[in-house]
Structures are given as structure tokens and as C-alpha cells.
C-alpha positions as CSV (number, residue, x, y, z in Angstrom):
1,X,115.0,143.1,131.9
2,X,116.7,144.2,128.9
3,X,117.9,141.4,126.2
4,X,117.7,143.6,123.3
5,X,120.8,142.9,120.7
6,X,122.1,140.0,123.3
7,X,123.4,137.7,120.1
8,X,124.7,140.5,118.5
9,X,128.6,139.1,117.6
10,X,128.5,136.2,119.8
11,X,129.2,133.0,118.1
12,X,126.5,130.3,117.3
13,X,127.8,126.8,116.4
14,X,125.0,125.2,114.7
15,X,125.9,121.3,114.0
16,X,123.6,120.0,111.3
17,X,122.5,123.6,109.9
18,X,122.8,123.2,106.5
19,X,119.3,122.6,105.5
20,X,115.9,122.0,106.9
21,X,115.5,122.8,110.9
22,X,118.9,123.8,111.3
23,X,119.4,126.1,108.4
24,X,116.3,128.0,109.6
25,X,117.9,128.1,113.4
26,X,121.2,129.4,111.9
27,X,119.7,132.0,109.9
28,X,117.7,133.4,112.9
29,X,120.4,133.4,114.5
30,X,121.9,135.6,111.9
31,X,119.3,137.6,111.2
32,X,119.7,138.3,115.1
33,X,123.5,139.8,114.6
34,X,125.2,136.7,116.0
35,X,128.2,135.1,113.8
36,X,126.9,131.8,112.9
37,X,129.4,128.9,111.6
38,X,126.8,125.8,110.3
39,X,128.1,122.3,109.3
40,X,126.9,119.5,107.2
41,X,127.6,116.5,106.8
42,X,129.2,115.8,103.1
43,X,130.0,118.1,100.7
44,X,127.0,118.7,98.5
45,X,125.2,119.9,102.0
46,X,127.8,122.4,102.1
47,X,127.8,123.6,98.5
48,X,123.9,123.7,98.8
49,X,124.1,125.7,102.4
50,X,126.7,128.2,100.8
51,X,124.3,128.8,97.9
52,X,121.6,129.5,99.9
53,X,120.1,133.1,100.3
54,X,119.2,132.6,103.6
55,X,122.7,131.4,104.7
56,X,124.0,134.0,103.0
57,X,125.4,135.8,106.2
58,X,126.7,132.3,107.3
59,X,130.3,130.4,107.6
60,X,129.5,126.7,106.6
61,X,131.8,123.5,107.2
62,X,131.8,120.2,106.6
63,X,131.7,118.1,109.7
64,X,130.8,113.7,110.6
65,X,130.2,113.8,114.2
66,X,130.9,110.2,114.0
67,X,134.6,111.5,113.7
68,X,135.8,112.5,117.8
69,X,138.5,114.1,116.0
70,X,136.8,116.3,113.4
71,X,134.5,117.0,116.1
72,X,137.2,118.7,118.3
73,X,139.1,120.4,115.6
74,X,135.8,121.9,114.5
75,X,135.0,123.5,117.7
76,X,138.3,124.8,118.2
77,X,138.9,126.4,115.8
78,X,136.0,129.0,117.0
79,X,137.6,131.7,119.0
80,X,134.6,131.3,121.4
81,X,131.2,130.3,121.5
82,X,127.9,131.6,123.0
83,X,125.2,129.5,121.7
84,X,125.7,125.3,120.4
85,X,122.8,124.1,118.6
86,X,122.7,120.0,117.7
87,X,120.5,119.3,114.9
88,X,122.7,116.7,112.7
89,X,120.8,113.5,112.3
90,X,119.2,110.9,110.3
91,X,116.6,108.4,109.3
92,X,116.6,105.5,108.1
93,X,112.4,104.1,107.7
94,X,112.5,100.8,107.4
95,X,116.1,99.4,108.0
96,X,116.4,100.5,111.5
97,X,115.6,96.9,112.7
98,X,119.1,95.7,110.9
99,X,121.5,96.0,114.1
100,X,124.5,97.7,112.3
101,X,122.2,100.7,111.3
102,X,120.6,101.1,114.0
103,X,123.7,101.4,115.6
104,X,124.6,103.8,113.2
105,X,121.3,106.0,113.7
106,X,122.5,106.0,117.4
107,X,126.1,106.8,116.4
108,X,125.0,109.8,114.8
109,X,122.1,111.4,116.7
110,X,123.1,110.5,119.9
111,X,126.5,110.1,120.3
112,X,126.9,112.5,117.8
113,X,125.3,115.3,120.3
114,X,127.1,114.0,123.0
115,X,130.6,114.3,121.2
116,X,129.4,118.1,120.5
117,X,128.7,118.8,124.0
118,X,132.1,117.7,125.3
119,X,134.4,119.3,122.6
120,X,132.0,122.6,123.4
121,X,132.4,122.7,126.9
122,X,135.0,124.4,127.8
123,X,134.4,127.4,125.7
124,X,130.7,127.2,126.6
125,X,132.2,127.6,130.4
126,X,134.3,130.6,129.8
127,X,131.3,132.7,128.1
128,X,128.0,131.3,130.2
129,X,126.9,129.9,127.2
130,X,124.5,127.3,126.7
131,X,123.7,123.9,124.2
132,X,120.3,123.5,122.5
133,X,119.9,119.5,121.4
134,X,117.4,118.2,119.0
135,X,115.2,115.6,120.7
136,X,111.8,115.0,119.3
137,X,107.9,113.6,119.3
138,X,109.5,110.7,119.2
139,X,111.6,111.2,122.5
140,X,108.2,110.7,123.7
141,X,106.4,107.8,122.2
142,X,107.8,104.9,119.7
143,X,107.8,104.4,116.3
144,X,107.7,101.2,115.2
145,X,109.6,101.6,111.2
146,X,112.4,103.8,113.0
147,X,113.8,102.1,116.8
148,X,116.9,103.6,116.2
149,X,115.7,107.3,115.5
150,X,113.3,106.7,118.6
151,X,115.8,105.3,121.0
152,X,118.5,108.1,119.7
153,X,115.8,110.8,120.7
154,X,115.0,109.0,123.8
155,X,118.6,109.2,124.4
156,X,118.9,113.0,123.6
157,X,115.9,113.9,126.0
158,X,117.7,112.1,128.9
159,X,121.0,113.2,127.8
160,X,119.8,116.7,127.7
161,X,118.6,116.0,131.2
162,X,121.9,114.7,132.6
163,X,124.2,117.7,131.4
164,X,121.8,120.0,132.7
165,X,123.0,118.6,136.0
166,X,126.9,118.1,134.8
167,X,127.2,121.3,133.0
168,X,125.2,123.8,135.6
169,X,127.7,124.5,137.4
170,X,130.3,125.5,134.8
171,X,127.2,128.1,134.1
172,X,126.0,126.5,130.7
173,X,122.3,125.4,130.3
174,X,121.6,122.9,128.4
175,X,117.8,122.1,126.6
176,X,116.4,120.5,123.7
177,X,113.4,121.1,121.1
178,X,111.4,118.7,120.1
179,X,109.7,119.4,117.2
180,X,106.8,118.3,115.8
181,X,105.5,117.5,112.6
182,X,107.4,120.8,110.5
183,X,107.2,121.4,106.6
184,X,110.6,120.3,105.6
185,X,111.8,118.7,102.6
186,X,112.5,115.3,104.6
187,X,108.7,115.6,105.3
188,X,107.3,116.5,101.6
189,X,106.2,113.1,100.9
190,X,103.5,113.5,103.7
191,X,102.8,116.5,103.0
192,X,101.8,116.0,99.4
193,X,99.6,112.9,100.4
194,X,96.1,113.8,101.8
195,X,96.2,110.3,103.4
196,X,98.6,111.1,105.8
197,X,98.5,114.5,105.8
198,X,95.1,115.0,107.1
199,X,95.3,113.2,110.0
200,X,98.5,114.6,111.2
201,X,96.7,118.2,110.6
202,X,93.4,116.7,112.1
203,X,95.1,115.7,115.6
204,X,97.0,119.0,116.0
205,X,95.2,121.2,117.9
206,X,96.5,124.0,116.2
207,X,95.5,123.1,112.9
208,X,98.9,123.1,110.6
209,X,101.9,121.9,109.6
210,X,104.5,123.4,111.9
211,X,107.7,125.7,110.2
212,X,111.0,125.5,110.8
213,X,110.8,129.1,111.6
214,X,108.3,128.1,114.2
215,X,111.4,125.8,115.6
216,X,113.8,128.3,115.3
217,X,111.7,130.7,117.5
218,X,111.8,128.5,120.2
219,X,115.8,127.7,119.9
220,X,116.7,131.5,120.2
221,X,113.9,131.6,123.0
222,X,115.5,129.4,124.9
223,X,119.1,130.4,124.0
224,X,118.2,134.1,125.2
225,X,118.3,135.8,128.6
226,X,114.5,135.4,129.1
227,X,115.2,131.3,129.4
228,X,117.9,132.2,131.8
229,X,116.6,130.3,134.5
230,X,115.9,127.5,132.1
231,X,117.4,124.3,132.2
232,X,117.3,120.4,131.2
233,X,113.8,120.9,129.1
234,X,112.8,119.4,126.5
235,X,110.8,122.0,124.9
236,X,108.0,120.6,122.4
237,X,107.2,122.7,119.2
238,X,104.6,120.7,118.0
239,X,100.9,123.1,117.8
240,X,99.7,120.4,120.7
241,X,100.2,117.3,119.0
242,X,101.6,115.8,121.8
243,X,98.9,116.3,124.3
244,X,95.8,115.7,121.6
């Protein structure tokens, strides 16, 4: 098998791609020849994104994926797509207990995806494409600060899971990532505090802090030809946190 240049000039929709995780998807992407649009989700993530070096090869837009609407005109305005990556999410440490935002946690990261994945589907169909959701560790085990991130990721892993089924046989795969614990800016207060630090680093097998270029290896991974027998996984990038 031959996958060499297999993103050159296809399109890569990458929800959420303006900074952190996302940002270092979309720019692999780029860096791969693919045409990448990114969005974010106010207008200072844009202006930052568009400012970026690394996004430099990039189209960026500003997109809520609370908004059905928005959602659809965003995704049709590309004039096909290849590759739909969901990263757009948020936290909220603390407050998740409060009904209303936890209900907007789950808005966002879950339904959020799940809005994507429709309003992508029919152009996914007409190319073979394929969808690439964010779940994460915490798909897997609770968190007791954040029950609406963990039950959103819960939801994304299972939701992953159930379009795999759905979408298979309009000829789209659909997986997720789950990353681990990756050096981001969301993140840099644990970094910088040896306290909490060390054990994260102590209890991954591997021995670091993960990248987002680690993540992004993975996403193209599975978006290529080699993962073409590949659905409904939920792909841990975590150095072996998971199973320590």
C-alpha cells in the first residue's frame, strides 16, 4: 500500500482548531498538503489563530456549535470535505455541579460534535471521508470537579461508537482520540506546579507530558488509508496513563 500525498488538496474541517490540540491537528494537516479551514469559537480565537505562524497556511472562521444554523452554513460552504475533526470544547472546574452549566458543558462538547457530524454528512458520503471526535481520559473514568466534561466525553466515546454503525455504510468512518495529559496552555497551571505535576509524570509509563503534536500524529493516523479498516475507536494518546 501506497498512501504517500493522500491529503494532498483534500479538505480538512477542523471544528475547535484555533489553539491548543486542534491548532496542532490543523497544522499537520497542512503541513501534509491538505486545505484546512479551522474555527473558533469567538473572535479573539480567530484573530489569535490568524496570527499564528503555524496556522499560517490555514482558512480560520468563527463558529458556536451551539448555533444548528451556523453549524450548517459553515459546512456548506466547503465545496467538499475529506477529513472532520471535532475538538471545540470546554471546562468549567468547579461549577459543573450548577445544572444550567453543566448543561451547557454538554451543549457544547457533545451536542456540539453531534451537530458537526450531521451537517458533515452528506459531503463526507460523496468523498469516503471520515470524522475524528475528541473524547478523552475522562470518557473513561470520572472526575469529580467536572461531571459535565466527564459525562460529555462519555457521551462522545459512545457517540463515536454509534455513527460508526450509522455512517458505515455511507462509507465514512468515524473515531475519536482521547488524549491524555498534553502540554497545552489550558494545562500550564499543572504543569508549573511540581505538586501535581509529578504525579501525573510519575503514573505515566512513558515518563512525560504528552504534545499536541503527539495527538495530532494519531488524528492523521487514523484519518489516513492505513486506518482504513478502522472504525468506532476511541484511540487513547495518553504514554499509558490509562492502563498504569
Amino acid at each position: 500500500m501506497n498512501f504517500d500525498n493522500q491529503f494532498q488538496g483534500r479538505q480538512v474541517l477542523v471544528v475547535g482548531g484555533t489553539s491548543g490540540i486542534g491548532a496542532a491537528i490543523a497544522a499537520a494537516f497542512a503541513a501534509a498538503g491538505a486545505r484546512v479551514t479551522v474555527t473558533g469559537a469567538t473572535h479573539r480565537e480567530c484573530e489569535a489563530a490568524v496570527a499564528a505562524p503555524s496556522l499560517a497556511a490555514v482558512s480560520v472562521r468563527r463558529l458556536d456549535v451551539r448555533d444548528a444554523a451556523a453549524v450548517a452554513a459553515c459546512v456548506g460552504e466547503q465545496s467538499e470535505l475529506a477529513v472532520l475533526v471535532n475538538c471545540a470544547g470546554v471546562i468549567r472546574r468547579g461549577e459543573e455541579h450548577d445544572p444550567e452549566v453543566f448543561a451547557e458543558v454538554l451543549d457544547i462538547n457533545l451536542n456540539g460534535t453531534m451537530r458537526t457530524c450531521s451537517a458533515a454528512r452528506s459531503l463526507l458520503r460523496e468523498t469516503g471521508g471520515c470524522i475524528i471526535n475528541t473524547a478523552s481520559m475522562l470518557s473513561f473514568f470520572g472526575g469529580g470537579l467536572v461531571p459535565g466534561y466527564a459525562a460529555s466525553k462519555g457521551g462522545v466515546a459512545q457517540l463515536t461508537k454509534s455513527l460508526a454503525i450509522a455512517y458505515a455504510a455511507d462509507g465514512i468512518r468515524v473515531n475519536a482520540i482521547a488524549p491524555g495529559w498534553i502540554a497545552t496552555p489550558l494545562t500550564q497551571a499543572l504543569q508549573d506546579d511540581p505538586a501535581r505535576s509529578q504525579p501525573i509524570v510519575a503514573r505515566t509509563p512513558l515518563g512525560r507530558w504528552g504534545t499536541p503534536q503527539d495527538v495530532a500524529g494519531a488524528a492523521l493516523f487514523l484519518a489516513s488509508g492505513w486506518a482504513g479498516f478502522i472504525t468506532g475507536v476511541v484511540l487513547p494518546v495518553d504514554g499509558g496513563y490509562l492502563i498504569a
